[in-house]
N, C-alpha and C positions, 0 to 999 in steps of 0.2 A: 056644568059637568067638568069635571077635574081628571083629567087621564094622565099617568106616569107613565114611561117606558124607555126602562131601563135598557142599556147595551149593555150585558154583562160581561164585555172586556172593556180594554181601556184606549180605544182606539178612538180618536177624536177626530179624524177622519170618516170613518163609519157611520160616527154618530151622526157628525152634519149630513151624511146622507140619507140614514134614517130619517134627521128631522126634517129634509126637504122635500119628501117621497111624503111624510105624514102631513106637513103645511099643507099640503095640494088638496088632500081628500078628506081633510078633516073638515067638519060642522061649524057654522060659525061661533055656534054656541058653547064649542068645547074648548078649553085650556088646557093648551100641549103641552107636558114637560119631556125633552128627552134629555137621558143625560148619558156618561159612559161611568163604567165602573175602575173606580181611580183604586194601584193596587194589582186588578185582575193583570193573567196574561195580556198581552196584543191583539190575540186572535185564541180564540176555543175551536182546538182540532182534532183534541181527545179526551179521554175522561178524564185525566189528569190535569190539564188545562179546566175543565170546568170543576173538579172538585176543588181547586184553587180558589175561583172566581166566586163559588155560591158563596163565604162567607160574606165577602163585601155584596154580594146582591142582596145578601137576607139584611146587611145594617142600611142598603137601600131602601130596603119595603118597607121596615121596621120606622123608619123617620117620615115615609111618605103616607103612611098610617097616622104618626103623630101630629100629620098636619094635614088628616080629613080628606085625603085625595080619591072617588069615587072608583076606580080600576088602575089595575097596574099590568104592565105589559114585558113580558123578559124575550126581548127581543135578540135571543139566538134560537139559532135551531135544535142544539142541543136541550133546551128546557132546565139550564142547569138551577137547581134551586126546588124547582115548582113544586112538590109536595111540602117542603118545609115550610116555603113563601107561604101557602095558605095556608100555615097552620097556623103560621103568625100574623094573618095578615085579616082584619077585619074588614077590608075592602077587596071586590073582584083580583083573581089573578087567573091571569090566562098566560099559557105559553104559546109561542107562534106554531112550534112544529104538531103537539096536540091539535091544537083549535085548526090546524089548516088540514093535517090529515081527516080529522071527522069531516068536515066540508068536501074534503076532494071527494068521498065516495058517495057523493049526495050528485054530484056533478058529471060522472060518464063513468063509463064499464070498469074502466082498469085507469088506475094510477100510477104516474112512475117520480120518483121522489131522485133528481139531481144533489150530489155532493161535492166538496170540495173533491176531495182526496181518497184513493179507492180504499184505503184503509178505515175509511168511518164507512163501508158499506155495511161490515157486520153488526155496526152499533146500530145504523138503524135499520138493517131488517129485527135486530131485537127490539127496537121501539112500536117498529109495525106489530110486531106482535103482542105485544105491553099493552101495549093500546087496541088491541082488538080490530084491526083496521087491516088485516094479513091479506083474506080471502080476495079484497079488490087491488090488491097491491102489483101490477105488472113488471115493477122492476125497481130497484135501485143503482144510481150507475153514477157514474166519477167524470170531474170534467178535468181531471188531472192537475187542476191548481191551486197552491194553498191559498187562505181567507185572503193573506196580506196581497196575494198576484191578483187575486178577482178586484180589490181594490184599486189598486194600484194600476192596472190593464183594462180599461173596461173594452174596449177594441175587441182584445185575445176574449174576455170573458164572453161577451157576447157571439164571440164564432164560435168557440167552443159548448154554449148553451143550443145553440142550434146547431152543431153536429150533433153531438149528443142525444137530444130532443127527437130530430129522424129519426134517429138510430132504436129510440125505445118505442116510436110510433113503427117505421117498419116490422122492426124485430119481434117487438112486444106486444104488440097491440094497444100501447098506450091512448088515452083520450084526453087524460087532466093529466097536467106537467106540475111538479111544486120543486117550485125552486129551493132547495134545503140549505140555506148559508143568507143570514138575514146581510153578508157581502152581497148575494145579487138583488137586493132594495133595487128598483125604477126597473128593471128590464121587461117584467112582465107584458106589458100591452104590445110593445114592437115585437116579441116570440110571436105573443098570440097572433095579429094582424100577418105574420110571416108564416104562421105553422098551417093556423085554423084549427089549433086546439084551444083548451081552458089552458090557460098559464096561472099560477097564482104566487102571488109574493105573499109568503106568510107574513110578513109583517103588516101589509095592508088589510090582510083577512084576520088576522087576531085583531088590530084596530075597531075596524068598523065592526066584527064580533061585540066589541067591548062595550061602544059607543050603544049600539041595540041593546046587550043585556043589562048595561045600565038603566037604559030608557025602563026596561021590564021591570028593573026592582026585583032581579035575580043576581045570585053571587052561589058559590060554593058553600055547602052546608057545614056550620060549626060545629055539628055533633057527630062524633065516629070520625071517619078519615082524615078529619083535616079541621079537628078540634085543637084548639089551642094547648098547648104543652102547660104541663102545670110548672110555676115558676115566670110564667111569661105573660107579657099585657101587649097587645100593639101598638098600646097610644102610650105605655109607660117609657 
């Protein structure tokens, strides 16, 4: 099994932590590729930053198509790409913030979705709603740092995930935590051992998503929503 997974910026930092968080939990049977997207901003903070970044994500998919790779993984929270990705894309494509909100609500009462910067709060409460996932939604809330500080601080990012975190479990009655910024890759298990909620790293959970639905010999349907664009081949 061939899994891709794209950083849709260009932070080569990131990436090595993506791939050190996916070395651990991955299969032995699966072949990691993670790569960043060379081009993209640094960091995706807004739409603008990811409407930038989806073209080089899509000549990502479009080359890991042409060399037979069974899923591919767009490892921001953003999603930037994802409808196009599988229109062109004849193999799996899962986004982390999609595939870990459906899970969160399979996992306790209320959800509360952490972001960098309080300004992408109203993008994804519109996401919660896009995706049908509103009703179990307890909160979305800000840890005040942008992508590049969560990097760069892991110290500061981790106090402030667990401020934060109380704060949606007092307040909100949160149960399941999803960390929204594929910047906090590895913090999940020590939240959860420290909270005693579900913490989930979307990047872990789109993963091991991936690795299952490929086992199934399921992928996203070619016909109607996410049918190939006339003009276009994946493996051309």
């Amino acid at each position: 099994m061939n899994i891709l997974v794209i950083n849709p910026n260009s932070s080569e930092e990131m990436t090595r932590s993506i791939r050190a968080v996916l070395e651990r939990i991955k299969r032995s049977d699966v072949v990691l590729d993670v790569v960043r997207t060379e081009g993209a901003p640094p960091a995706i903070q807004s739409a603008t930053d990811a409407a930038l970044a989806t073209p080089h994500v899509l000549k990502r998919v479009r080359e890991a198509n042409a060399n037979g790779v069974d899923a591919i993984i767009l490892a921001c929270f953003s999603d930037p790409g994802l409808e196009a990705a599988r229109e062109l894309s004849d193999a799996l494509v899962l986004g982390i913030q999609e595939t870990t909100l459906h899970i969160a609500v399979t996992l306790g009462h209320k959800y509360t979705i952490l972001t960098p910067l309080a300004k992408r709060i109203a993008s994804k409460e519109r996401d919660v709603r896009r995706f049908n996932v509103e009703p179990a939604c307890a909160s979305v809330r800000a840890l005040g740092m942008t992508v590049s500080e969560t990097e760069a601080d892991p110290k500061r990012t981790k106090e402030r995930i667990l401020a934060v975190a109380r704060e949606a479990i007092e307040q909100d009655g949160a149960e399941v935590l999803v960390l929204g910024c594929a910047g906090m890759v590895g913090y999940a298990a020590e939240i959860e051992e420290e909270l005693g909620i579900v913490v989930l790293d979307p990047t872990s959970v789109a993963f091991k998503t991936a690795e299952a639905l490929v086992d199934l010999g399921v992928r996203h349907c070619k016909r109607g929503l996410y049918a190939m664009p006339a003009g276009y081949g994946a493996r051309n």
